[in-house]
N, C-alpha and C positions, 0 to 999 in steps of 0.2 A: 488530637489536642485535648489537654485534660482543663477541665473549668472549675472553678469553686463558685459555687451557687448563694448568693448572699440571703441574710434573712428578708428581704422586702422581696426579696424573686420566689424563693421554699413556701413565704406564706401567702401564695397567691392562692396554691393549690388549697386553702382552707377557708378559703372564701365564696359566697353564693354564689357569687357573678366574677368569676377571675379574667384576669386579661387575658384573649384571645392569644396575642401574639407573645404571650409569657407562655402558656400552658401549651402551644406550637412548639417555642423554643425548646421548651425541656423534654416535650416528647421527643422531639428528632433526637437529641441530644445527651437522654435519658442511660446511655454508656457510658459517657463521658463525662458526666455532673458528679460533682463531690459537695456535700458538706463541711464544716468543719464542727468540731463540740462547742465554738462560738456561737455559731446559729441555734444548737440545739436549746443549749442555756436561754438564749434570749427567746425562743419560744416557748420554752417553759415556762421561764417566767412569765411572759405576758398570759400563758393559760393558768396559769394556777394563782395571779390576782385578780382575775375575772370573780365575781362574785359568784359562790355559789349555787346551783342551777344545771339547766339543762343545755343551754348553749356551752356552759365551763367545760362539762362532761363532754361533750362531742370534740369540743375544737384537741380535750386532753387527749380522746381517743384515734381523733385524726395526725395528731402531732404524733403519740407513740407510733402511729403507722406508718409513718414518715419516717421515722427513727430505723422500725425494723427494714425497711428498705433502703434507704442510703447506708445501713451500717456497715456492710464492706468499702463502702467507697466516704468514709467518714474518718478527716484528718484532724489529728491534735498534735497542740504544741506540745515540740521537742526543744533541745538543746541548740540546735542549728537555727532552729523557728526564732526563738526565743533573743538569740544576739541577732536576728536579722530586724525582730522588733525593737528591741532596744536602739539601733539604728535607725530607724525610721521614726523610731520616736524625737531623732536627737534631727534629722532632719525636717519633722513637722515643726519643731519648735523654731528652726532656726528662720523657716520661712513665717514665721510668725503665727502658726495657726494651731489650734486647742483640738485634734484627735481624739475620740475614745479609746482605751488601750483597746475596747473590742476590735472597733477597726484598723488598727494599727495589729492585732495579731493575724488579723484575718489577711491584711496586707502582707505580716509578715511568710505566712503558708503560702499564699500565690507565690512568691517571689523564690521560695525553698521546691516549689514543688513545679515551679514551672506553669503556672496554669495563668489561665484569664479569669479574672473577677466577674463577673453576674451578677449587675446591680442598677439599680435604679437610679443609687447615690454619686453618679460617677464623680459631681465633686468635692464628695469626701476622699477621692481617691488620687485625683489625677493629677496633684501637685508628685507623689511618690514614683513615677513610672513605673508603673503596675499594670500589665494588658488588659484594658477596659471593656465590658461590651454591658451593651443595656435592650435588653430585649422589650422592652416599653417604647421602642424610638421605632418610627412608621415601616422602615426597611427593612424590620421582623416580622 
């Protein structure tokens, strides 16, 4: 089974005290985890508006680490990705609800690649039929 690992699950591992049954999850799992360069970006960013310091420098160094390890298994939108988001965007709207396109591309690579989403957010998710799992829920 292949997963895409969302940003609220990847930045567990940069945190003091990370969730037990997160940091379980993805080691079992640790084959079959995929990023996307959605995640990557929104880690960046939140490390690189951090103010300048010692904790900015660590969390950037831990984030590139992160990078050189998921980067074979590190998916970006294509062509296929890209109308399958355009789609999902036209069904967020219809059921009345305001998506970030992030989530909405991230949505759209599960659905192109086949995989289950890894996320904390599942209901930014679960109106799109998108295979859900939230390894924060007790039965991880």
């Amino acid at each position: 089974m292949k997963y895409i690992v969302d940003t609220n699950i990847v930045s567990e591992l940069t945190k003091k005290a990370p969730n037990p049954s997160v940091i379980t999850w993805l080691e079992n799992n640790k084959d079959d985890a995929y990023l996307t360069v959605i995640t990557i970006e929104e880690m960046k960013f939140g490390g690189l508006m951090l103010p300048d310091g010692k904790r900015k420098q660590a969390l950037l160094k831990t984030i590139d680490e992160l990078i050189q390890v998921y980067e074979p298994r590190t998916l970006s939108l294509d062509a296929q990705a890209a109308e399958q988001c355009a789609q999902l965007h036209v069904k967020a709207v219809l059921a009345g609800r305001t998506p970030t396109i992030e989530d909405l591309m991230v949505g759209a690579l599960c659905l192109t690649h086949k995989a289950t989403l890894v996320t904390r957010n599942v209901k930014d998710f679960d109106y799109l039929d998108i295979p859900l799992l939230n390894p924060f829920e007790p039965q991880f």
